[in-house]
C-alpha positions in Angstrom: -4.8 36.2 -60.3 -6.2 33.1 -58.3 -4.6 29.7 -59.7 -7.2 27.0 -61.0 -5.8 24.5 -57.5 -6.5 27.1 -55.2 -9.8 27.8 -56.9 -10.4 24.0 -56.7 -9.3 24.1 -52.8 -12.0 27.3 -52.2 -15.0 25.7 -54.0 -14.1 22.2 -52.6 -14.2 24.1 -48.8 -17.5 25.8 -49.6 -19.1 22.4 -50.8 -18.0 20.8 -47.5 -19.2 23.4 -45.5 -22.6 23.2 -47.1 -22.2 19.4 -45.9 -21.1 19.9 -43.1 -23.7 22.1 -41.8 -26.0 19.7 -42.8 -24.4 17.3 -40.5 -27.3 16.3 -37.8 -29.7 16.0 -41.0 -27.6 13.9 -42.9 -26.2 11.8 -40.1 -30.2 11.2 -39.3 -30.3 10.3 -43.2 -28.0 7.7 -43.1 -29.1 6.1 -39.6 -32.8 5.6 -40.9 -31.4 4.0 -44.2 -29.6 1.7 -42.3 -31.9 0.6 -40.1 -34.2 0.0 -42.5 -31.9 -2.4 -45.1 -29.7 -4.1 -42.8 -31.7 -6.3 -40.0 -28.9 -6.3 -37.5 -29.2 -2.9 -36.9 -32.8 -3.0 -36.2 -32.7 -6.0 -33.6 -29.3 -5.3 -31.9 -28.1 -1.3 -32.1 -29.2 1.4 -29.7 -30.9 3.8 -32.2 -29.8 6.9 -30.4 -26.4 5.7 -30.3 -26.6 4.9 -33.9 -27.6 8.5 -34.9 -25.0 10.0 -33.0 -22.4 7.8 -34.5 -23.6 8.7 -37.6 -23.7 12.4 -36.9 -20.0 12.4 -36.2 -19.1 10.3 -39.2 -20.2 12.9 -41.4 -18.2 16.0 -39.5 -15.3 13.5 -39.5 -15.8 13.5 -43.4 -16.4 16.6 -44.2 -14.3 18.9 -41.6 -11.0 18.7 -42.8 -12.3 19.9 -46.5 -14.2 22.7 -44.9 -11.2 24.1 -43.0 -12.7 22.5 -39.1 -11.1 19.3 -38.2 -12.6 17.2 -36.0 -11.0 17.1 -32.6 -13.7 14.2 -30.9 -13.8 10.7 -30.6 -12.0 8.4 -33.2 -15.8 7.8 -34.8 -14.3 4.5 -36.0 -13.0 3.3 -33.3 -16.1 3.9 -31.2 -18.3 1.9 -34.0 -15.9 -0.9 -34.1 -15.9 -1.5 -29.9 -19.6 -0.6 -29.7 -21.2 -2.4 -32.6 -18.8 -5.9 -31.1 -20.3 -4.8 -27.6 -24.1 -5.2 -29.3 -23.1 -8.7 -31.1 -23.8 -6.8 -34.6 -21.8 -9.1 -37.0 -18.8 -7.6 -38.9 -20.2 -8.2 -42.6 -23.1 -6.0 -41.1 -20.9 -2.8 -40.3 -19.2 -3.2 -43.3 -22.8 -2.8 -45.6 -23.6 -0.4 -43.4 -20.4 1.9 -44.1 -21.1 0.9 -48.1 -24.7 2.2 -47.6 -23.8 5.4 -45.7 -21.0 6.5 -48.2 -23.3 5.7 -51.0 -25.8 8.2 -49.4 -23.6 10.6 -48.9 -22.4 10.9 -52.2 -25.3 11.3 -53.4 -26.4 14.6 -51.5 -22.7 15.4 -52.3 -23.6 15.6 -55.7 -27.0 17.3 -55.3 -25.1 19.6 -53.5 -22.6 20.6 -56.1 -24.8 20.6 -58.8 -27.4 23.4 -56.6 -23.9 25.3 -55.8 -22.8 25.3 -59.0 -19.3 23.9 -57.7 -16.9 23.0 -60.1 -16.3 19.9 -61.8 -12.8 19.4 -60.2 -13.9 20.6 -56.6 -16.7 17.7 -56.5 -14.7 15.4 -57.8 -11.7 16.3 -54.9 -14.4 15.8 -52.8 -15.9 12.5 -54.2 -12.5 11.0 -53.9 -11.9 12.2 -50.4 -14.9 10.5 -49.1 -14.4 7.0 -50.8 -10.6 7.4 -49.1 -12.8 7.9 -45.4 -14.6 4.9 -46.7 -11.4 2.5 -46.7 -9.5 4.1 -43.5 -13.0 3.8 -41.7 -13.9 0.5 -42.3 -9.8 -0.2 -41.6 -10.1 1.3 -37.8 -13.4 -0.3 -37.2 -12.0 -3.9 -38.0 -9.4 -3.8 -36.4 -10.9 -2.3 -33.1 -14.0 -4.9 -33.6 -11.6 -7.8 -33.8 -9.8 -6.0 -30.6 -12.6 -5.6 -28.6 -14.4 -9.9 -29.5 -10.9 -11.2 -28.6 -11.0 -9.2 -24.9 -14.6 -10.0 -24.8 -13.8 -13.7 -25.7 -10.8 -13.8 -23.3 -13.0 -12.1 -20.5 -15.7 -14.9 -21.1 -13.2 -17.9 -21.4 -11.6 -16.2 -17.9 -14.8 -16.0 -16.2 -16.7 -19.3 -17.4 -13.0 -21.2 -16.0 -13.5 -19.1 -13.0 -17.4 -20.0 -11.8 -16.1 -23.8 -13.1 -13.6 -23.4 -10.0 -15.9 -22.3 -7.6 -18.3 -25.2 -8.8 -15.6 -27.9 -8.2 -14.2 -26.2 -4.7 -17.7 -26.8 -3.4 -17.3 -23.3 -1.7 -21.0 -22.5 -3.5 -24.3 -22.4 -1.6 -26.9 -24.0 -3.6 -28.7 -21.2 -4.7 -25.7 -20.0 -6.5 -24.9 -23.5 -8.0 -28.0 -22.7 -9.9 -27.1 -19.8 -11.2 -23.8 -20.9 -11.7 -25.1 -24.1 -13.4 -27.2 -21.5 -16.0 -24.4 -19.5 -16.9 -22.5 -22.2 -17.7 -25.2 -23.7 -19.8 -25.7 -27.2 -17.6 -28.8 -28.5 -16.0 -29.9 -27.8 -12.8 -30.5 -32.2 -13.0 -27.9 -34.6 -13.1 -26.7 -36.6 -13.8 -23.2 -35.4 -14.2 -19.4 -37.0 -14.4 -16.6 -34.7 -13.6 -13.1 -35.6 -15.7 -9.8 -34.9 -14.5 -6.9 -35.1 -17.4 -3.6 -35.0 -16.8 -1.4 -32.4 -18.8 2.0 -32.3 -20.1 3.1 -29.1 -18.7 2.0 -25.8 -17.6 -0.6 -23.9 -19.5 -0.8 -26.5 -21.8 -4.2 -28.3 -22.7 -4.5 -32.2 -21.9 -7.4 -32.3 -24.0 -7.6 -29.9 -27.3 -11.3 -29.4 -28.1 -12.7 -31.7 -26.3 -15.7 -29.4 -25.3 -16.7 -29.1 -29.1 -16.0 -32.7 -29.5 -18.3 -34.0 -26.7 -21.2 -31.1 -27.7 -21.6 -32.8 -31.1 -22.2 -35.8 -29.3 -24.9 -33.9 -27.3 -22.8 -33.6 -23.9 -22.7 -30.1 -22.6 -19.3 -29.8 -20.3 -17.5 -26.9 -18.7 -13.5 -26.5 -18.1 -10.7 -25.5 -16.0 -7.2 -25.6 -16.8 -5.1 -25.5 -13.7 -1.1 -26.6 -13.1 -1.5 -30.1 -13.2 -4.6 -31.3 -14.6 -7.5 -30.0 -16.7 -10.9 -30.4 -15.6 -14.3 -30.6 -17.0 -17.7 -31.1 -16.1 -20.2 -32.9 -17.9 -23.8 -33.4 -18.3 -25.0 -36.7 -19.6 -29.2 -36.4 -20.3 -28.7 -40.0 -21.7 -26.3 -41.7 -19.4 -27.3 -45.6 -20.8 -25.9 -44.0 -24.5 -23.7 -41.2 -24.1 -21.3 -42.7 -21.0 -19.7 -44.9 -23.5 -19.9 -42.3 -26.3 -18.2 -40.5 -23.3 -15.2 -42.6 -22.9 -14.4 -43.4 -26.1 -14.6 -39.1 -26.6 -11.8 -39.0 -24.2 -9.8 -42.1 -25.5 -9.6 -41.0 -28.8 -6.6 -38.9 -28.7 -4.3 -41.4 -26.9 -2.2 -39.1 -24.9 -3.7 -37.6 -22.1 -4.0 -39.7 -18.9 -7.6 -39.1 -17.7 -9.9 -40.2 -14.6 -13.8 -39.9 -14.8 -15.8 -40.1 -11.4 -19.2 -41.9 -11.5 -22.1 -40.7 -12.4 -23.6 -38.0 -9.8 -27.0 -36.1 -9.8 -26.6 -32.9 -7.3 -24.3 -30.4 -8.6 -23.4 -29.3 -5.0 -21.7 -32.5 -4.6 -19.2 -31.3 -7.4 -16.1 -31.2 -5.5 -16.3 -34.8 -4.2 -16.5 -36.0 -7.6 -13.3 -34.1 -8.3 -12.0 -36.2 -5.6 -12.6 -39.4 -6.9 -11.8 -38.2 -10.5 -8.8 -37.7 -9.1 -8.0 -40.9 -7.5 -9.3 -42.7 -11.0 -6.5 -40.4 -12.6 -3.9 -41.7 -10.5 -5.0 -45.3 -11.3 -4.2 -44.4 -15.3 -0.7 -45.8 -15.9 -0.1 -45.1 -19.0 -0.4 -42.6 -22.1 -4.5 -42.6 -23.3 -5.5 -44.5 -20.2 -9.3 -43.5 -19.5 -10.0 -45.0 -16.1 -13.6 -44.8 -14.5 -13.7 -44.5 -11.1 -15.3 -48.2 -9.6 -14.5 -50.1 -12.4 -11.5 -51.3 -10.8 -11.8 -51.5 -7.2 -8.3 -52.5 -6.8 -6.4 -49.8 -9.0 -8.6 -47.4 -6.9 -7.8 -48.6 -3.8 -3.9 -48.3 -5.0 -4.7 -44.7 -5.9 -6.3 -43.5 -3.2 -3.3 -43.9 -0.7 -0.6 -43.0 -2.9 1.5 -41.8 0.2 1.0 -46.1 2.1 0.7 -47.9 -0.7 4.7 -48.2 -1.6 5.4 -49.2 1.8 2.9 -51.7 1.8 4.3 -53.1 -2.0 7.8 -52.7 -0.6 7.0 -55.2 2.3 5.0 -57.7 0.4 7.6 -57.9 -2.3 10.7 -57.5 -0.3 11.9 -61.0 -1.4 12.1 -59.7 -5.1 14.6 -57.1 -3.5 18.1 -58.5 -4.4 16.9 -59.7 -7.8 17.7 -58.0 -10.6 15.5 -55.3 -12.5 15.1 -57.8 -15.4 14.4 -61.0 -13.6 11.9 -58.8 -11.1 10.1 -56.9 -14.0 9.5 -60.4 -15.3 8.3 -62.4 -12.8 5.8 -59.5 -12.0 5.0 -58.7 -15.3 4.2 -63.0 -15.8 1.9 -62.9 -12.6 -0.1 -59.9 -13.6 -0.9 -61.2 -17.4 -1.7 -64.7 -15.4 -4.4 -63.3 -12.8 -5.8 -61.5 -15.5 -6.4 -64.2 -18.1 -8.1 -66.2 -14.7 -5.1 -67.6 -13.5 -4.2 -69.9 -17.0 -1.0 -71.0 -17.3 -1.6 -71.6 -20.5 -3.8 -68.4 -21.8 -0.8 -66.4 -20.4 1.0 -68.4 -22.4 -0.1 -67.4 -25.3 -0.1 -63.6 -24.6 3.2 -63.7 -23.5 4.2 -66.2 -26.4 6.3 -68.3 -24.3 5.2 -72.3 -23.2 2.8 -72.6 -20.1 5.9 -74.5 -18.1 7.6 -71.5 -18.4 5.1 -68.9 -16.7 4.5 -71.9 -14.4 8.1 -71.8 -13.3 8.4 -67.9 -13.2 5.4 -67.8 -10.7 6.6 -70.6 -8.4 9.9 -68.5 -8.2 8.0 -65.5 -7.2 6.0 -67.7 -4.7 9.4 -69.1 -2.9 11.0 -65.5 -3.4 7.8 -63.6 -1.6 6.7 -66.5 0.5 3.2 -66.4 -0.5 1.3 -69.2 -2.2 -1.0 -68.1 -5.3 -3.4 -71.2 -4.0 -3.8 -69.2 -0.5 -6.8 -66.5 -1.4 -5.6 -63.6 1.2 -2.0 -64.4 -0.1 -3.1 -64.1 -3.9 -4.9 -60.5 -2.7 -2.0 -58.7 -1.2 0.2 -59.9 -4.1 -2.5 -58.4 -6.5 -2.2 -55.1 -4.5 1.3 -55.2 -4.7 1.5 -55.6 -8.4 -1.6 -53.2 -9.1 1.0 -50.6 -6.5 4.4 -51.7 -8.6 2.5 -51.0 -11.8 1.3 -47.5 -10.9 4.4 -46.7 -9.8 5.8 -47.2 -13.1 8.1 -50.4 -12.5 5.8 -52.6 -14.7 4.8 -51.5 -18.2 
């Protein structure tokens, strides 16, 4: 006597194997269905592909009932990496799997009803393909989130990539071009390249900043490397968006950064890396943005880092045997005075002390360096001195 299970199990075999024979037909059955309700399969997904996909979903489902596993391709694995590769969104794959299964179960039932299965052997099988339903659109996620992130990293790797070649300037100008498209710039200028200093290795000086300066309608492209991270920016509207620019970069107030000037010809890329970097050396301290020319000084500091402590060192070689306080003083009371136009008493005021007193600090460092503030040339080489001391760190 046959026991009612392995009746169930015998009927349940036979119904899949009515399925399963089926498999090209219904396979076909569910690719026209979702092509025709879910757009992104109409625009984006290789129909071909799509019906064999579809073919082996259904001896995937049905196999192990019948008594033939499948021994192929993971089918949802291959959907999850191919429908990423084809830029179908994942909400799409996910209606399609609903609208397959949906299908299915209903020729499942038409099925058992013509076969006269059982009751319990069509419900066994009911239940066994809502279960493929969940582990399917399981595997697929998690391959389609696998497969953006590579594609994503791939992207990221090659975008920084063609941004290197761009600022090594080892492009020939047909290239740029392409170059310039692939990175989504214009082939016109102009163009500023921005050079921000990070805090260690890997580490991003500027977080975002890309988004940040697209909502303000500045396209830009970036490259991390050891030491700095570096960008390059289009700017349509130069009159408007330089200053939206800079303040972009200033807002988060730790990075230092340089920007070079404006420039039209891409090709000329790396020599505006070169100045950016020289700007970037004349930013002292934390959330300095300093633009290349607007300081002729500070970049004429920065731009012979390996001179220019010589040069300070014999200019203010009287300030030698002082000590650090007294020095730091006395250079820190000539600085604020040349930049409030030489006022005694407007430095004053900044440094909240009276105007005798900064008047008596800088005729100390005029007998202690020998040079006269009233002499023009002796005022200019104590300017570059203190514009060199500052960079160097020894005046906040």
């Amino acid at each position: 006597m046959v026991s009612g299970e392995q009746t169930t199990d015998a009927d349940t075999a036979a119904l899949a194997t009515v399925m399963l024979d089926r498999a090209v037909e219904l396979g076909d059955g569910v690719a026209a269905r979702l092509v025709a309700r879910i757009p992104a399969y109409r625009s984006l997904v290789d129909y071909e592909g799509l019906r064999h996909s579809c073919h082996e979903h259904v001896r995937v489902i049905f196999g192990d009932l019948a008594g033939v596993p499948y021994t192929g391709p993971d089918a949802a694995v291959n959907t999850g990496r191919t429908r990423a590769a084809e830029g179908v969104p994942m909400s799409a794959i996910y209606d399609g799997y609903q609208i397959a299964v949906a299908y299915l179960w209903e020729e499942l039932a038409d099925a058992a009803q013509h076969s006269r299965t059982t009751p319990a052997a069509a419900i066994r099988a009911s239940s066994e393909l809502w279960m493929r339903l969940q582990g399917f659109t399981a595997t697929m996620s998690e391959t389609y989130r696998a497969e953006m992130e590579d594609r994503i990293r791939s992207q990221e790797q090659r975008r920084s990539a063609l941004v290197q070649a761009l600022l090594e300037g080892s492009l020939a100008e047909p290239q740029v071009w392409d170059v310039a498209d692939l990175l989504r710039l214009p082939h016109q200028g102009p163009y500023v390249v921005i050079a921000a200093r990070v805090a260690g290795i890997g580490e991003h000086a500027l977080t975002g900043i890309e988004n940040k300066l697209d909502a303000l309608g500045i396209g830009s492209a970036w490259r991390l490397m050891h030491d700095v991270e570096i960008g390059v920016a289009s700017l349509p509207r130069p009159r408007d968006q330089f200053d939206q620019l800079i303040a972009g970069l200033d807002s988060g107030g730790l990075a230092r950064v340089g920007v070079s000037p404006l420039y039209d010809n891409l090709t000329t890329t790396s020599n505006a890396l070169r100045l950016a970097r020289i700007a970037l050396r004349g930013a002292v301290g934390a959330g300095d943005v300093v633009v290349f020319g607007d300081d002729p000084l500070t970049m004429a500091v920065a731009s012979a880092p390996d001179v220019m402590p010589r040069l300070a060192d014999t200019i203010l070689a009287g300030l030698q045997d002082m000590p650090l306080e007294d020095r730091t003083l006395l250079l820190e009371t000539f600085g604020v005075w040349r930049d409030t136009g030489g006022s005694a008493e407007a430095a004053a005021r900044r440094l909240y002390v009276h105007p005798n007193t900064v008047r008596y600090r800088l005729k100390r460092l005029e007998e202690r360096t020998g040079r006269s503030l009233t002499d023009p040339r002796h005022l200019a080489e104590l300017s570059l001195a203190y514009e060199i001391d500052r960079s160097m760190g020894s005046v906040n």
